[in-house]
mmCIF file of the C-alpha atoms, coordinates in Angstrom:
data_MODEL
# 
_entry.id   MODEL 
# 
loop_
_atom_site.group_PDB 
_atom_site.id 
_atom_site.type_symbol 
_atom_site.label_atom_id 
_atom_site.label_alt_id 
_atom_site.label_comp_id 
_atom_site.label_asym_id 
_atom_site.label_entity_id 
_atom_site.label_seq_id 
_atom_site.pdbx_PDB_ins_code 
_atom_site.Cartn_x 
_atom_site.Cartn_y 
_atom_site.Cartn_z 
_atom_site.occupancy 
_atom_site.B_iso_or_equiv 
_atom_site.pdbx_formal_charge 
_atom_site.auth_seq_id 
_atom_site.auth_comp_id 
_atom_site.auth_asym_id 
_atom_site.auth_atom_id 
_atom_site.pdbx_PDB_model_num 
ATOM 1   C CA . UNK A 1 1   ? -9.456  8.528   2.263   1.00 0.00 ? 1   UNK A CA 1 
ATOM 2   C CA . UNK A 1 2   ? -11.456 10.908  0.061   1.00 0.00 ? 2   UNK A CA 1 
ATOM 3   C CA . UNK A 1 3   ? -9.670  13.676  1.230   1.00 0.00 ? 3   UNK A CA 1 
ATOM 4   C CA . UNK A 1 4   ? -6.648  12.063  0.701   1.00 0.00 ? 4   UNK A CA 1 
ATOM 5   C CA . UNK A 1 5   ? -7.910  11.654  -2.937  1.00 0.00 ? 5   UNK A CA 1 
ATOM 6   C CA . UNK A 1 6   ? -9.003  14.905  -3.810  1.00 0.00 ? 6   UNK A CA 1 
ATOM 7   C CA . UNK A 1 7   ? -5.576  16.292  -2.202  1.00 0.00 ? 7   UNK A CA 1 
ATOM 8   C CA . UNK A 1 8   ? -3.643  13.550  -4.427  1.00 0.00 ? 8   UNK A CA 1 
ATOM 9   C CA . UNK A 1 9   ? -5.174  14.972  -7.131  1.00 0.00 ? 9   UNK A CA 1 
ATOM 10  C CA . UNK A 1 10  ? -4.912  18.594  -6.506  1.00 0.00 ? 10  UNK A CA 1 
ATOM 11  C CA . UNK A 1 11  ? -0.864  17.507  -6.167  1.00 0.00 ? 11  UNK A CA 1 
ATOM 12  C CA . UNK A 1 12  ? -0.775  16.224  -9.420  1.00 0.00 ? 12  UNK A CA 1 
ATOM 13  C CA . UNK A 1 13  ? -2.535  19.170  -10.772 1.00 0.00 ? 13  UNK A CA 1 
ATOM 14  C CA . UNK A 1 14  ? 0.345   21.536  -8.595  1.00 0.00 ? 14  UNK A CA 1 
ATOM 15  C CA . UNK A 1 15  ? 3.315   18.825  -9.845  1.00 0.00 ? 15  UNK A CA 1 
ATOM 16  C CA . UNK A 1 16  ? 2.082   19.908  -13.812 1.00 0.00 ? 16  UNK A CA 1 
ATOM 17  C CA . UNK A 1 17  ? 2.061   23.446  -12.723 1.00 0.00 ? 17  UNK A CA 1 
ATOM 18  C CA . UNK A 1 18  ? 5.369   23.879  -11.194 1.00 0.00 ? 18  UNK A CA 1 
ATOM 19  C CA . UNK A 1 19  ? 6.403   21.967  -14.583 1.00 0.00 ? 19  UNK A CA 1 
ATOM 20  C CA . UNK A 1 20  ? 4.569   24.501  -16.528 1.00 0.00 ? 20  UNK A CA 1 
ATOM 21  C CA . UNK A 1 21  ? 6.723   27.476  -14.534 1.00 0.00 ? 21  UNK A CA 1 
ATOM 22  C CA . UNK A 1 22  ? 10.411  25.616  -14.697 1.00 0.00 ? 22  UNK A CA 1 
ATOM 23  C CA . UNK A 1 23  ? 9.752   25.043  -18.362 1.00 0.00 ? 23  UNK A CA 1 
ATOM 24  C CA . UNK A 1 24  ? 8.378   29.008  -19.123 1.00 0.00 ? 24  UNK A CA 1 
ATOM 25  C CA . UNK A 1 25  ? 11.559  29.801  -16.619 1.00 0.00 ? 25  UNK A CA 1 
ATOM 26  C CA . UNK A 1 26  ? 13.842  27.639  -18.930 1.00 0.00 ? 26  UNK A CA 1 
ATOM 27  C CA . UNK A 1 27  ? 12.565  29.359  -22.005 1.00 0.00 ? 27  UNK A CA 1 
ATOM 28  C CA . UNK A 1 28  ? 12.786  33.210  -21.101 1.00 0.00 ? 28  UNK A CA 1 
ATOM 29  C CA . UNK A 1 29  ? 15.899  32.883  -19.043 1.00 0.00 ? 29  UNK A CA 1 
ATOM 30  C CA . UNK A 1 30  ? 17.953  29.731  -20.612 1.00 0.00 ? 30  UNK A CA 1 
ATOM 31  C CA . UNK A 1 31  ? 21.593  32.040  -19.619 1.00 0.00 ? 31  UNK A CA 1 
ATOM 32  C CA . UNK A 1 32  ? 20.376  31.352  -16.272 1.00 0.00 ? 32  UNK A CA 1 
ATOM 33  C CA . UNK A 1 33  ? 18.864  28.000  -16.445 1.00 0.00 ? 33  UNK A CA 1 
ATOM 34  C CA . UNK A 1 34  ? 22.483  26.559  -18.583 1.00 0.00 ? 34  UNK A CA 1 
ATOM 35  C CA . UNK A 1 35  ? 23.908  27.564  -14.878 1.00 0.00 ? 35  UNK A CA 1 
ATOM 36  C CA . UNK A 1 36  ? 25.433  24.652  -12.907 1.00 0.00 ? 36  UNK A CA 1 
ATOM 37  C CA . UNK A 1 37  ? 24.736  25.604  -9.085  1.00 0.00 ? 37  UNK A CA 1 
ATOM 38  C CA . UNK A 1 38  ? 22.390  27.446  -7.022  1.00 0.00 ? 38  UNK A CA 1 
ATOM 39  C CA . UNK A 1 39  ? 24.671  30.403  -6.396  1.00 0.00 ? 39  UNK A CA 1 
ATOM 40  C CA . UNK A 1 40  ? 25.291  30.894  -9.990  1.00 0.00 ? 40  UNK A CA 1 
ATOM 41  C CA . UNK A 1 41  ? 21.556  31.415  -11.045 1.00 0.00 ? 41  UNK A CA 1 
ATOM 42  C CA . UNK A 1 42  ? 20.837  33.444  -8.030  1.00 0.00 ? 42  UNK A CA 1 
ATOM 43  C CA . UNK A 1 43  ? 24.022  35.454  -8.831  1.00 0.00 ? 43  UNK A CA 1 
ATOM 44  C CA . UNK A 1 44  ? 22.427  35.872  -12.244 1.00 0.00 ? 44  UNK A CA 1 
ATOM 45  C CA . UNK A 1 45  ? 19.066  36.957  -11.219 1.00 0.00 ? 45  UNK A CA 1 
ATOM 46  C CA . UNK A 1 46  ? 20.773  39.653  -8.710  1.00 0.00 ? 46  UNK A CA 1 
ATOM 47  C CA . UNK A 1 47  ? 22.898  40.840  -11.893 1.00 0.00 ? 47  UNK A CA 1 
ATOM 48  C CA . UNK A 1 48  ? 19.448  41.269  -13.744 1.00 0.00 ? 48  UNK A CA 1 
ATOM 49  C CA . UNK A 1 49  ? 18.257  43.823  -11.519 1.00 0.00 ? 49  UNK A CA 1 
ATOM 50  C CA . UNK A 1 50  ? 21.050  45.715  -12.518 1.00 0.00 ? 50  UNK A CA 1 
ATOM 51  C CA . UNK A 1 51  ? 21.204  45.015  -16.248 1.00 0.00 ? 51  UNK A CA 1 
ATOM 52  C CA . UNK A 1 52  ? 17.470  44.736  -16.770 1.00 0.00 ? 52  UNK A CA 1 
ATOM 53  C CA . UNK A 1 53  ? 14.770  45.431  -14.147 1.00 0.00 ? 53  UNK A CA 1 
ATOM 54  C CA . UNK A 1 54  ? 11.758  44.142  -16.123 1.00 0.00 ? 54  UNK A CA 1 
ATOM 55  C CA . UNK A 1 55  ? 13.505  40.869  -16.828 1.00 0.00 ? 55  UNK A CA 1 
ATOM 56  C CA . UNK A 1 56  ? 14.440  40.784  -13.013 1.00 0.00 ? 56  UNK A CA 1 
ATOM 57  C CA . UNK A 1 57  ? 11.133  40.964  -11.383 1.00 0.00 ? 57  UNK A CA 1 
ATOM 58  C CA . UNK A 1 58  ? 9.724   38.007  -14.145 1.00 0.00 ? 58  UNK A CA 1 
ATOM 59  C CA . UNK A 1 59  ? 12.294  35.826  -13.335 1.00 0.00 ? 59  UNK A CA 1 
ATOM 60  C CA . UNK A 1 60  ? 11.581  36.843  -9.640  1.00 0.00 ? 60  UNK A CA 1 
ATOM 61  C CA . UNK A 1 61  ? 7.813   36.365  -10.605 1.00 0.00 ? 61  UNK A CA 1 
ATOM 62  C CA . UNK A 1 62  ? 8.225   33.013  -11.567 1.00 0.00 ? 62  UNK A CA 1 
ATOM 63  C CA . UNK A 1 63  ? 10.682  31.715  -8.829  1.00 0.00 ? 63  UNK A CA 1 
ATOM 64  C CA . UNK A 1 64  ? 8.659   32.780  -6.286  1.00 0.00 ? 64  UNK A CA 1 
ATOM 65  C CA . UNK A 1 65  ? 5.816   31.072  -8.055  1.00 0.00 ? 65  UNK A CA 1 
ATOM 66  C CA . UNK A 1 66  ? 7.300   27.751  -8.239  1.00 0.00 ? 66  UNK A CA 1 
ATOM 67  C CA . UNK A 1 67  ? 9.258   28.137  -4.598  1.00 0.00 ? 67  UNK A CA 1 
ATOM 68  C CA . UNK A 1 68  ? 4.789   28.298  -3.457  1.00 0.00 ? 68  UNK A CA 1 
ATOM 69  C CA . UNK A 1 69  ? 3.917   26.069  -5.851  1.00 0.00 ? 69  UNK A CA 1 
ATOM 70  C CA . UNK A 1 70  ? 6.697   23.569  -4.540  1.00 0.00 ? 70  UNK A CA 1 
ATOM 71  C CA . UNK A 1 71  ? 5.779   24.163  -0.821  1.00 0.00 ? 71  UNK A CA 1 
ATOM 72  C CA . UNK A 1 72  ? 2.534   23.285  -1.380  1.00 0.00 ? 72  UNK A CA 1 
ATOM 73  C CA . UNK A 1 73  ? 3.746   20.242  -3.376  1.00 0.00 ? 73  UNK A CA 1 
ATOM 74  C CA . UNK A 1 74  ? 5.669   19.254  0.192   1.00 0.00 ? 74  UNK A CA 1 
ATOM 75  C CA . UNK A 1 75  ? 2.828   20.118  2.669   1.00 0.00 ? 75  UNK A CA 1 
ATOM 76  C CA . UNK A 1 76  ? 0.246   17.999  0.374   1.00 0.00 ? 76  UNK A CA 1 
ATOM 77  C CA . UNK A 1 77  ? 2.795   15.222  0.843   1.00 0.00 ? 77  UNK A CA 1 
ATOM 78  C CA . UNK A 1 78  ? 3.234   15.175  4.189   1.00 0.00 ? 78  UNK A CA 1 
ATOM 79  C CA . UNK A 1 79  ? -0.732  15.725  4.408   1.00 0.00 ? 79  UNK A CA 1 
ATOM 80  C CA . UNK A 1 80  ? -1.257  12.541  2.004   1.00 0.00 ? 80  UNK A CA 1 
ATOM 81  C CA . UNK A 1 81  ? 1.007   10.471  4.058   1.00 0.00 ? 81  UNK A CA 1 
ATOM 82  C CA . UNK A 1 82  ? -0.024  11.115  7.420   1.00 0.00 ? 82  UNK A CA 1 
ATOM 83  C CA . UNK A 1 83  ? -3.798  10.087  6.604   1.00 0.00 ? 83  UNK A CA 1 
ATOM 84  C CA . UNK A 1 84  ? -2.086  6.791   4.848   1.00 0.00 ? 84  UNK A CA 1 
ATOM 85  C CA . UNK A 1 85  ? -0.485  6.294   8.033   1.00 0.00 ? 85  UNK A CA 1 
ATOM 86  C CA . UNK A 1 86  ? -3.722  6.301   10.089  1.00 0.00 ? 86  UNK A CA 1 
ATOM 87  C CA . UNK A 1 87  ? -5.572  4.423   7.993   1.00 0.00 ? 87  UNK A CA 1 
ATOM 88  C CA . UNK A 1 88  ? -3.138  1.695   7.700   1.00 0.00 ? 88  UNK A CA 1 
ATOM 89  C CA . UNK A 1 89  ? -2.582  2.177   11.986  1.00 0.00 ? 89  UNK A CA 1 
ATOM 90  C CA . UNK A 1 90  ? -6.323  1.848   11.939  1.00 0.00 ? 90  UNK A CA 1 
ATOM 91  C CA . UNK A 1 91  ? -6.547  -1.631  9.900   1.00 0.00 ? 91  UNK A CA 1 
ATOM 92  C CA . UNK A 1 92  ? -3.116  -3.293  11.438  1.00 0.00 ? 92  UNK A CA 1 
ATOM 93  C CA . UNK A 1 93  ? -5.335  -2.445  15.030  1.00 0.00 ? 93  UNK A CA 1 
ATOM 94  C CA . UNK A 1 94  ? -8.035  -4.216  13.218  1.00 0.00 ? 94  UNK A CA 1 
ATOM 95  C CA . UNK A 1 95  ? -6.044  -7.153  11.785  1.00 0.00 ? 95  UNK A CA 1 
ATOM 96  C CA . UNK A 1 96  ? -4.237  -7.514  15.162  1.00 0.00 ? 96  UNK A CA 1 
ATOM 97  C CA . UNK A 1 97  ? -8.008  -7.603  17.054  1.00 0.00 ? 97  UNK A CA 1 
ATOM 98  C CA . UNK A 1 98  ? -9.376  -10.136 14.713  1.00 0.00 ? 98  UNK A CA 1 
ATOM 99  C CA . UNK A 1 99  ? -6.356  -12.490 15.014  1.00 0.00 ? 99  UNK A CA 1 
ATOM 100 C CA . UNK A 1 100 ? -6.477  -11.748 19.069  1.00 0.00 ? 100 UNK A CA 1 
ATOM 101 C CA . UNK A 1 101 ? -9.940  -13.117 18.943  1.00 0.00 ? 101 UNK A CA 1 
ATOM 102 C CA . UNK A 1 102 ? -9.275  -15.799 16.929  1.00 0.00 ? 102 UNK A CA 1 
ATOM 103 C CA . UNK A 1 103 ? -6.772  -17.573 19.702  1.00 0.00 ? 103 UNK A CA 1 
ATOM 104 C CA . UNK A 1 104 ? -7.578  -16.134 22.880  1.00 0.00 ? 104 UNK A CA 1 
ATOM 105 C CA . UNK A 1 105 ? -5.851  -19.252 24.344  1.00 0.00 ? 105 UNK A CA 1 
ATOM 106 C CA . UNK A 1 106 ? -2.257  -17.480 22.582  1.00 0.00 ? 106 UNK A CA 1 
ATOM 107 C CA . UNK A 1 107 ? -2.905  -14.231 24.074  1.00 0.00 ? 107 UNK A CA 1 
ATOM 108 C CA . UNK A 1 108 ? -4.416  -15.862 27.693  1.00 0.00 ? 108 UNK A CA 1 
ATOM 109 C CA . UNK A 1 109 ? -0.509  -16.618 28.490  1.00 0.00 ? 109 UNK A CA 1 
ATOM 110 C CA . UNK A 1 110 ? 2.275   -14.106 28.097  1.00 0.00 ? 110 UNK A CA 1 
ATOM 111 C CA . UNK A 1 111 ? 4.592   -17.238 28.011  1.00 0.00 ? 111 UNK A CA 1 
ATOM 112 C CA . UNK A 1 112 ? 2.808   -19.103 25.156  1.00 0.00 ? 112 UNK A CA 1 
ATOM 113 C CA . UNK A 1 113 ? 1.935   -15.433 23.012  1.00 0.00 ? 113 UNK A CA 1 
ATOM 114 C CA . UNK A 1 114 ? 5.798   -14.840 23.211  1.00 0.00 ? 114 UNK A CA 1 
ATOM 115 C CA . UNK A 1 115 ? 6.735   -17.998 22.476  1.00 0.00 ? 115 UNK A CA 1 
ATOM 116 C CA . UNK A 1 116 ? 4.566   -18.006 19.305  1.00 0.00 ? 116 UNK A CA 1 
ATOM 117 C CA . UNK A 1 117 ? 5.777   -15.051 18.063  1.00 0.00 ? 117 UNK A CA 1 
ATOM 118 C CA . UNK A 1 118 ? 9.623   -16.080 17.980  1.00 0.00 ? 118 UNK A CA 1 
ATOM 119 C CA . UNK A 1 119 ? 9.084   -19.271 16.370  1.00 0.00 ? 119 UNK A CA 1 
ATOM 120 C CA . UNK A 1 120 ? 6.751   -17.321 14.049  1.00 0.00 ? 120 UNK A CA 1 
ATOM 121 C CA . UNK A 1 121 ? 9.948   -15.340 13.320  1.00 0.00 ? 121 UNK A CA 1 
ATOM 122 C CA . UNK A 1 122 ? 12.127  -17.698 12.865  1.00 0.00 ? 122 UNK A CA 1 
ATOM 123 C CA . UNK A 1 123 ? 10.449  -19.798 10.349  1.00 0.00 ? 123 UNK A CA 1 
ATOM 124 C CA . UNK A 1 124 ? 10.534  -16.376 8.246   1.00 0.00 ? 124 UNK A CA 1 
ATOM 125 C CA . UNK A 1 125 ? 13.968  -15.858 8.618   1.00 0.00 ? 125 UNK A CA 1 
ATOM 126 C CA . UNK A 1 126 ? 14.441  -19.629 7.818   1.00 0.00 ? 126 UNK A CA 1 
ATOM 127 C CA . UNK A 1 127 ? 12.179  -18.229 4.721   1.00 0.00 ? 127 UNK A CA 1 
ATOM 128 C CA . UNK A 1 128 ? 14.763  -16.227 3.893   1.00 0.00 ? 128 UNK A CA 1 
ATOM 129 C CA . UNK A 1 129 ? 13.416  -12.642 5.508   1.00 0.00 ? 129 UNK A CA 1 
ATOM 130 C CA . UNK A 1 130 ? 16.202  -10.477 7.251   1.00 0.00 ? 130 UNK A CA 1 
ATOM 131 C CA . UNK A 1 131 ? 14.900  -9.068  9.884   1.00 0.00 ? 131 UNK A CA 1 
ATOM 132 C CA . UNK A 1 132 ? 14.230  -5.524  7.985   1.00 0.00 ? 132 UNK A CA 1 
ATOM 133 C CA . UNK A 1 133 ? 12.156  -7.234  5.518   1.00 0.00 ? 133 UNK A CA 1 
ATOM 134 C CA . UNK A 1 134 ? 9.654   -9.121  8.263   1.00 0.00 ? 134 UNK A CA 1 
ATOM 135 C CA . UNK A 1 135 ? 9.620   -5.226  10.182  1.00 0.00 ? 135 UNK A CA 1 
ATOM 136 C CA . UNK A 1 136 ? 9.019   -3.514  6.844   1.00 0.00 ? 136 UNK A CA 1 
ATOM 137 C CA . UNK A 1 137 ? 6.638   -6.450  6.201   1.00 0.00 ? 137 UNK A CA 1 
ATOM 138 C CA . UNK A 1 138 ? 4.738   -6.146  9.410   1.00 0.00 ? 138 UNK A CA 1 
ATOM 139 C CA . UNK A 1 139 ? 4.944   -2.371  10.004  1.00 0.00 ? 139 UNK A CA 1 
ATOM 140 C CA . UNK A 1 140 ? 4.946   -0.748  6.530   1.00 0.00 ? 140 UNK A CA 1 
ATOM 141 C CA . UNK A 1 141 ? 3.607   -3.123  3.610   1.00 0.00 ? 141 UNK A CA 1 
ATOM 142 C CA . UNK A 1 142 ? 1.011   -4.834  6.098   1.00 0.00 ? 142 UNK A CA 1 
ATOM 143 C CA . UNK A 1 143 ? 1.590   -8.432  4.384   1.00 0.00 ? 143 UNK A CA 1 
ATOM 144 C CA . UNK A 1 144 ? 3.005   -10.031 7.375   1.00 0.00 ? 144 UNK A CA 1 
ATOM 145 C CA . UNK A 1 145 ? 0.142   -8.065  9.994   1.00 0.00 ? 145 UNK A CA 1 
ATOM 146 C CA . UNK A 1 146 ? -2.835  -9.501  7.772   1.00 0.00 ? 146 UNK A CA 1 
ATOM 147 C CA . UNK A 1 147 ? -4.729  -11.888 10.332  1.00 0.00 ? 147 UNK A CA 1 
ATOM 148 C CA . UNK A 1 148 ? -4.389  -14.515 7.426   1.00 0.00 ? 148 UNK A CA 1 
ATOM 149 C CA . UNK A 1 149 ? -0.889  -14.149 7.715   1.00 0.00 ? 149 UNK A CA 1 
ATOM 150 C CA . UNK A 1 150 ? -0.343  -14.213 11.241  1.00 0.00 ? 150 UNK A CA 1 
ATOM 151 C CA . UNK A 1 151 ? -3.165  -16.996 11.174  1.00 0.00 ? 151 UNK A CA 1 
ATOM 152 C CA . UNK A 1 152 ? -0.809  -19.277 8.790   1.00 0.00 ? 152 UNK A CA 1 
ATOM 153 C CA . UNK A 1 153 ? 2.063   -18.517 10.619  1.00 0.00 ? 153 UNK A CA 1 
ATOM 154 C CA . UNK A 1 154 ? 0.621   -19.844 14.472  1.00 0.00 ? 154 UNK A CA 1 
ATOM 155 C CA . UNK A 1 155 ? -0.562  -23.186 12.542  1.00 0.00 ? 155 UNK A CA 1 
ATOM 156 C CA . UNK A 1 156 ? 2.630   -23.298 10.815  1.00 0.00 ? 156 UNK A CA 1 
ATOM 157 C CA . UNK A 1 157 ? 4.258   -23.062 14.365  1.00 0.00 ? 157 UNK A CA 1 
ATOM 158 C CA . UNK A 1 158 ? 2.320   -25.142 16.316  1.00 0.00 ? 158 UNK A CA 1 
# 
């Protein structure tokens, strides 16, 4: 999680750059930035080359600067998420060991572990869950797949 950290925080620190870039972009080329679409601006920045080659190659400068800048922005992402995802793969295992061990008698019988588990789920949808909220519950926000939780709910069942 420390690397996860230190990239979070390198992020933020690209997130204020790339800022920095669209708002020097905005200020030396606002004719370009007032543009509506994507084909307009580039259309403007081809026309520059044409009109004025120094003023071209900044405004090239800086879009190429912020097209890395935002690249790196998506790759820390996906980075950042996929050691989230671990770690929270790593303590659902967990959770789901400790409540295993808890009632070994539930998970000695395939008949009695399955039986367990649909009358766990239907006292949450009688809770009011939909069945997207108990799987984003169990599989995303980790409140249902706390061995607590699952605890409560085989007493509450029984």
């Amino acid at each position: 999680m420390a690397a996860a950290n230190q990239v979070n925080q390198y992020l933020g620190q690209a997130v204020n750059n790339h800022q920095a870039l669209s708002a020097q972009f905005v200020s030396l080329f606002p004719e370009i930035a007032a543009l509506k679409t994507i084909p307009e601006q580039i259309n403007a920045v081809a026309a520059l080359a044409q009109t004025d080659p120094q003023r071209h190659a900044a405004a090239v400068q800086l879009i190429t600067q912020g097209n890395q800048l935002a690249q790196t922005i998506q790759d820390g992402n996906l980075y950042v998420q996929s050691v989230n995802q671990k770690a929270f793969n790593s303590w659902a295992h967990e959770q789901d060991k400790a409540f295993e061990k808890s009632h070994p008698e539930v998970y000695a019988n395939p008949d009695i572990a399955d039986k367990a588990q649909r009358a766990a789920l239907q006292v949450l949808r009688e809770a009011g869950l939909s069945q997207q909220e108990i799987e984003h519950h169990w599989n995303t926000t980790g409140m249902l797949r706390d061995a607590r939780v699952q605890n409560m709910l085989l007493e509450n069942v029984r």
